[in-house]
C-alpha positions in Angstrom: 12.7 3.3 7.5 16.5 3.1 5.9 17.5 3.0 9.9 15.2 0.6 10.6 16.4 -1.5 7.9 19.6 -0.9 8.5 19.9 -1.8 11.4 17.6 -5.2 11.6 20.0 -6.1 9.2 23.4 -5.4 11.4 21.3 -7.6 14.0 21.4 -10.7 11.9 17.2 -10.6 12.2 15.4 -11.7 8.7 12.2 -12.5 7.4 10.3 -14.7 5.5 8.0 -12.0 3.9 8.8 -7.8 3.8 5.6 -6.0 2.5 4.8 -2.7 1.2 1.6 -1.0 0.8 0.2 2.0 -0.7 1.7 5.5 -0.6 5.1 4.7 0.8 7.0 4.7 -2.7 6.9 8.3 -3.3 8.9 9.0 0.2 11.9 7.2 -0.6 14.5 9.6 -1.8 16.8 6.9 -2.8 15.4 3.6 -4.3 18.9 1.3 -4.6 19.5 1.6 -0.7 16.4 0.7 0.0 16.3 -2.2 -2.0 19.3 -3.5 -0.8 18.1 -2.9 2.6 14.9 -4.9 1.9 17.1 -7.9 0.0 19.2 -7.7 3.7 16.6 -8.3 6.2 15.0 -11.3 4.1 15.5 -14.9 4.6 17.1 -16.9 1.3 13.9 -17.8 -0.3 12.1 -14.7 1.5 9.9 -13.1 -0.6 9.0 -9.2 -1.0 6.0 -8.2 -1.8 4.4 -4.6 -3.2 1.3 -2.9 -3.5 1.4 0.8 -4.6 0.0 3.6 -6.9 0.9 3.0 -9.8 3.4 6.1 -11.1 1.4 6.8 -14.3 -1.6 7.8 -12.0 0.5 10.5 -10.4 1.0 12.4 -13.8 -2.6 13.6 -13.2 -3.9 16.4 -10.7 -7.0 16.1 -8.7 -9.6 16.9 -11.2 -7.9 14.3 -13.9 -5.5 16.5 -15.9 -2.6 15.5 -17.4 -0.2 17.8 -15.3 3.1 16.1 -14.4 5.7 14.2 -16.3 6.3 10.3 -15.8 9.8 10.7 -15.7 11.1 12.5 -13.0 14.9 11.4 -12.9 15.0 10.9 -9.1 14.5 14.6 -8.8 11.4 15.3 -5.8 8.0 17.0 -6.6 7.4 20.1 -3.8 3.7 20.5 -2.5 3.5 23.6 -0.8 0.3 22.8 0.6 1.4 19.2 1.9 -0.6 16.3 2.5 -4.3 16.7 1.5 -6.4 14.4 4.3 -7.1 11.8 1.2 -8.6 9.5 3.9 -11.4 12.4 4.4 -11.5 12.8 0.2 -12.1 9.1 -0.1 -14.9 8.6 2.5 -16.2 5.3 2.7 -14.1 3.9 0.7 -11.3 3.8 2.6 -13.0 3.0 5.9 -15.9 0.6 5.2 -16.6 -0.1 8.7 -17.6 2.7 9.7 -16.0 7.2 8.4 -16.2 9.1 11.0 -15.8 12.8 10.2 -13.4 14.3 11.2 -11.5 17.9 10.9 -13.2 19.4 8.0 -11.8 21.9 5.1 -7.7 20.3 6.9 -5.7 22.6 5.7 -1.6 20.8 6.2 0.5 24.3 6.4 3.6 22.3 5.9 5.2 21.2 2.4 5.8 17.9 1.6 8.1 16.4 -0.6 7.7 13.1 -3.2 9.1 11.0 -5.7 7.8 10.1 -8.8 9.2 6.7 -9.4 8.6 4.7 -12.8 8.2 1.3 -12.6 11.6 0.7 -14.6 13.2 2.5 -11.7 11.7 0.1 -9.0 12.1 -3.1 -10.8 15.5 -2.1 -11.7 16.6 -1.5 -8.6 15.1 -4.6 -6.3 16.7 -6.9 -9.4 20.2 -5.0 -8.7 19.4 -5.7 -4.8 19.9 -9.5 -5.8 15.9 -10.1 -5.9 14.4 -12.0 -9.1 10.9 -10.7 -10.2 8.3 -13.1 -9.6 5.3 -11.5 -10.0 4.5 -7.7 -11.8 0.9 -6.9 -12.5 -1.3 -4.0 -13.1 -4.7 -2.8 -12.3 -7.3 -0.3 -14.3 -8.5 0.6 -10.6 -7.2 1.9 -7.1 -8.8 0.1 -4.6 -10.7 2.6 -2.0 -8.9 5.5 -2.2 -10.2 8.2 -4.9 -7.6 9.5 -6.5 -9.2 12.0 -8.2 -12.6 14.2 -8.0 -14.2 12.7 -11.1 -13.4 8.8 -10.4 -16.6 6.2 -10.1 -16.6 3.6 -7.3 -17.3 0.2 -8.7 -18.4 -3.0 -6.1 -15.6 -3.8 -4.2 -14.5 -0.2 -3.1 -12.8 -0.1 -6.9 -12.3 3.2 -8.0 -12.1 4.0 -11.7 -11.3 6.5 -14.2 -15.0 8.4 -15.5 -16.3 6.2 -18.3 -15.2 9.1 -20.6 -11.3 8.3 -20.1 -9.3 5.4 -21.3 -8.3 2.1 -19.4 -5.3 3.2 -17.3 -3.1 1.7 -14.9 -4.0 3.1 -11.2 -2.4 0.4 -9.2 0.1 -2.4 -9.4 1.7 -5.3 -7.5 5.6 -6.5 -7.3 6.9 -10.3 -5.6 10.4 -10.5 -5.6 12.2 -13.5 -4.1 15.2 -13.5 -2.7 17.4 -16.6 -3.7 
């Protein structure tokens, strides 16, 4: 992706609109270059726009503990047991038209590595990329994909905390402009 970027970027090409969707935040080792990168391949008055997990969902393990700190000061999290097939873990909700079953019991023998980004950290870095903040809201849901074992689907494919827990935020949604 910072290749990519990169070199859109040294080919004069821009856009009007750069969008980012769920799960790709907590790959990016390094958030200022790829802000600046994003700020490079869009048009004056382009806009970028972000939907992701929100980081204070990813301080909880699969069965809703508390297990990880919010803060992570750019340092990576290591999963041993890699990427869990979420798709499979979220059924339906992730493929309305139709889950089709797959491998079951996938087992990923490789680690994986993430980033636990704060939303300070992301803001902070698209505004020193030269964007302005347009928009920045949160969500009490994730939409289709269950997080964790104990969440309750709600119309809409909305996935919620169990009534038990408190309100959180699961999701949330950037716009930065370009001037």
């Amino acid at each position: 992706m910072f290749d990519w970027l990169e070199e859109t970027a040294k080919q004069g090409k821009q856009f009007d609109i750069g969008f980012s969707s769920y799960g790709a935040v907590c790959w990016i080792s390094n958030l200022n270059v790829w802000a600046k990168r994003i700020a490079g391949v869009l048009k004056s008055g382009g806009r970028f726009v972000l939907i992701e997990f929100h980081p204070v969902a990813m301080m909880f393990d699969k069965d809703f503990s508390h297990k990880f700190s919010y803060f992570s000061e750019g340092k990576h999290l290591t999963w041993e047991d890699g990427i869990s097939d979420y798709v499979a873990e979220s059924g339906t909700s992730l493929a309305p038209w139709g889950y089709e079953t797959g491998i079951e019991n996938f087992r990923n023998p490789h680690r994986s590595h993430e980033f636990q980004w704060g939303i300070g950290d992301i803001v902070t870095a698209l505004l020193q990329a030269g964007l302005t903040l347009e928009v920045l809201k949160e969500y009490p849901y994730a939409n289709g994909c269950k997080l964790f074992e104990p969440m309750r689907e709600a119309p809409g494919r909305r996935m919620f905390p169990p009534k038990d827990v408190p309100n959180l935020p699961l999701m949330y949604g950037i716009v930065a402009r370009k001037a």
